[in-house]
N, C-alpha and C positions, 0 to 999 in steps of 0.2 A: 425219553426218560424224564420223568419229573424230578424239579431241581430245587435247590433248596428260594431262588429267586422264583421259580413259579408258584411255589409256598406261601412264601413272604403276601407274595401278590392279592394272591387270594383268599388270604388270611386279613388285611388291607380290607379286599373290598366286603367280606361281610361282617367287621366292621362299622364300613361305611352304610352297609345295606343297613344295621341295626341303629346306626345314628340319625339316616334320614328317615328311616318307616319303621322302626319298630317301637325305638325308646321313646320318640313322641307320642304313641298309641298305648303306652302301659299305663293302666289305670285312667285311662281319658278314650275307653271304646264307647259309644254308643250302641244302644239296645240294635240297632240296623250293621253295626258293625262285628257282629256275630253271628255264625250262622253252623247248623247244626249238621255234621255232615253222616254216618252211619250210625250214631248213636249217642247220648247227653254226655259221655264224654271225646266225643272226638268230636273237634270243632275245627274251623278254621277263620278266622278273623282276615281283618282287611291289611294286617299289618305281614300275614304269612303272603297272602295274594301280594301286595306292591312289592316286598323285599325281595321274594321269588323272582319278578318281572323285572327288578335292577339288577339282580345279581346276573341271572341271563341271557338279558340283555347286551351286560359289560361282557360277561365270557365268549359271546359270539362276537363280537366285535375282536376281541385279541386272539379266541381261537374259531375263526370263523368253521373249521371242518369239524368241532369237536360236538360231541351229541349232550345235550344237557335233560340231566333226569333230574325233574322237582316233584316234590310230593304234591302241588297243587296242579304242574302239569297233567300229571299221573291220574288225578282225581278225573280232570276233562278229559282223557284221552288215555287208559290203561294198556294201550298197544305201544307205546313208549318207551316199555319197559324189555319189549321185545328185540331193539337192536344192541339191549346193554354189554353184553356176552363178547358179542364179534367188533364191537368199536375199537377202534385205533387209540382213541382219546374219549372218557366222558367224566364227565361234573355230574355226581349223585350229589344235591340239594334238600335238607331240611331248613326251611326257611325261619321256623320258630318250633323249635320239637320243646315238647310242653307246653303246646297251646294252651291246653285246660286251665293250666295256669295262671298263665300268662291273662288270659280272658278274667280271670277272678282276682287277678293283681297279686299274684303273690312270683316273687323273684325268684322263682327258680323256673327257667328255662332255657337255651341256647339256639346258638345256630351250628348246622354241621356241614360239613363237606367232606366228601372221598372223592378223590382222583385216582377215573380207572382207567388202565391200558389192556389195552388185549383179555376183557374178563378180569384181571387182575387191581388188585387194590392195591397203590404203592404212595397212596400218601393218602393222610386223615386230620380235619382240621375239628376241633370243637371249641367254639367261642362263645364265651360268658360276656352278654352285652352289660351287665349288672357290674360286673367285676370287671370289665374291663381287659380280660387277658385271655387268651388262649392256650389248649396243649393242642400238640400235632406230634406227627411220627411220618417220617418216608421209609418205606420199608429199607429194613436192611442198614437204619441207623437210627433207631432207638430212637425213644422217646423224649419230648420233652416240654416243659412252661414256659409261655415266653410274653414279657407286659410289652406293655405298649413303650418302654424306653430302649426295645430291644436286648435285655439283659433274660437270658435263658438259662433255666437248670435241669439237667435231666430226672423224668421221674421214674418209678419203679412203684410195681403191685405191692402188695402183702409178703409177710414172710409166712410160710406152711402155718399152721397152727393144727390141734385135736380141733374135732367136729364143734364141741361142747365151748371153744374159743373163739368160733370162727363167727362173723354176719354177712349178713348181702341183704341184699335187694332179690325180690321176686316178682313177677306180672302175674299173678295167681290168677287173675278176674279174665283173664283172658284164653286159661287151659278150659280143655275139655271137664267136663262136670265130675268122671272119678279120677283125674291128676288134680283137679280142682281141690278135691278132699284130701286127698293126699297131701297136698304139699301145707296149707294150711294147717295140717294135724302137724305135719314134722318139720315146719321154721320153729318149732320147740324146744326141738334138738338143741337149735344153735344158741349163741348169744345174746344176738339182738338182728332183728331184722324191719325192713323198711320198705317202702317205694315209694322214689317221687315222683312218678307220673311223667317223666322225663328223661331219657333214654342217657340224652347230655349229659347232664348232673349223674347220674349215673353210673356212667363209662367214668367219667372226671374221677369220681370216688375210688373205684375201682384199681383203674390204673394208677393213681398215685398215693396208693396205699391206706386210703381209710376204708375199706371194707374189705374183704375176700371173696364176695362171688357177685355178680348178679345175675338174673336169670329171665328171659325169655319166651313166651309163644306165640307172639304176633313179631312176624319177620319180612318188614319193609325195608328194603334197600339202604334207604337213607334214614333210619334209624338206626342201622348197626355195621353199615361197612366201615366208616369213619370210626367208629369206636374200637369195634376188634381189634383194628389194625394199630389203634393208638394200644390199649392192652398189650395186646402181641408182643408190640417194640418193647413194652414195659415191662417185660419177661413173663406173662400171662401166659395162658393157654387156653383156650375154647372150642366147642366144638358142639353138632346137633346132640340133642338128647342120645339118640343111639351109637352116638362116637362117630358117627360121620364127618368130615368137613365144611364147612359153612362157605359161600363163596358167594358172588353177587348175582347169581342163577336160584340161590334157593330163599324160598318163600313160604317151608312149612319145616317140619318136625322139632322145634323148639330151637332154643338156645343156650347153653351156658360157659360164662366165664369164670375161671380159677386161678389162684396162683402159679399151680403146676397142674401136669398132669394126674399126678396122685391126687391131687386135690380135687381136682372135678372128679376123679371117679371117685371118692367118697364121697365128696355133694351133691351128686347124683344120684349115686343110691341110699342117701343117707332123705333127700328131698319125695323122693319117690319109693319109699320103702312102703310092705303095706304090714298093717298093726298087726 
């Protein structure tokens, strides 16, 4: 069972992973220090590769039996992903989620972690190398901020609002071509809406109340186990597009998170309605 010292820990080392490889390389990458991985915006830099390889590295050395999932791993080796489910222990790793960013110097990105047992997601770190702090969540005790002087507050999503009150975040560019129209035609609806290309900053937003939803179609492990689960604690609720459950087994039918239940299901059919 993960503890709130195995937390601490590993909240510590990416951290450290972001002070020796990451915060050196923002805005000081070289044109050779980027590189284009499935499309102009999904990159990976030399700072997600080394950070990846520290964090890793340290995790096997303290838990030598534990299975570590990185998204650069994953890149060379997508059979990785196959023993996630049945592991005893694993470390899902975003080394710098918001590369795109991160690659063009602008500060919004993090680093994430989820700690899985048995299939199961029971802790979620997301750390602000810019800011300096992190939220985390173990399941089953709430949420919370915590600086680097160890002084912690818990946080909490949105309170309900009407549709007409409500913003999020959407991944529009990445739905199929008639939810693609869709949902662009009905962030309308809402208040205000945004996306920072950054799952991190995202969830961050989310779960501690400045936004009410964000939403989903590309469903990499370590872009959303850690966040859910931070949400969750935060009295969130989420779930795949068709109300199914999200787990670290699934890989397609969307995603979105709300304040409650009632809430995603009006932001679901409110995002996907057709004119």
């Amino acid at each position: 069972m993960v503890s709130n010292d195995d937390l601490t820990w590993m909240a510590e080392l990416m951290r450290e992973a972001a002070k020796e490889e990451i915060l050196p390389r923002f805005r000081n990458l070289g044109a050779d220090d980027i590189e284009q991985k499935t499309s102009s915006i999904d990159l990976v830099t030399q700072a997600d590769i080394l950070a990846e390889k520290l964090m890793t590295a340290r995790i096997k050395q303290v838990f030598p039996d534990a299975l570590v999932v990185g998204e650069e791993a994953y890149s060379e080796d997508p059979s990785i992903l196959d023993g996630l489910a049945a592991a005893e222990l694993a470390f899902v790793l975003d080394p710098v989620d918001g590369t795109f960013n991160f690659a063009r110097g602008i500060p919004l990105f993090g680093v994430m972690c989820a700690i899985v047992e048995n299939g199961v997601t029971m802790a979620g770190i997301i750390f602000d190398p810019v800011g300096d702090n992190w939220i985390y969540a173990r399941r089953g005790h709430g949420a919370h901020m915590r600086w680097v002087d160890g002084s912690t507050k818990p946080i909490a999503v949105s309170e309900p609002a009407p549709v007409g009150e409500m913003g999020g975040s959407s991944s529009w560019y990445y739905l199929e071509p008639d939810l693609k129209e869709k949902v662009l035609r009905n962030m309308g609806n809402f208040k205000t809406g945004f996306g920072f290309r950054c799952a991190a900053h995202e969830y961050w937003l989310a779960a501690t109340g400045g936004c009410h939803f964000v939403m989903y179609a590309k469903l990499n492990p370590w872009d959303h186990l850690a966040g859910t689960l931070i949400h969750q604690e935060a009295g969130g609720y989420h779930a795949r597009f068709d109300g199914s459950a999200y787990d670290c087994t699934t890989l397609d039918g969307g995603l979105l998170a709300a304040p409650d239940q009632a809430s995603w299901t009006v932001i679901r059919d409110t995002l996907f309605k057709t004119a």
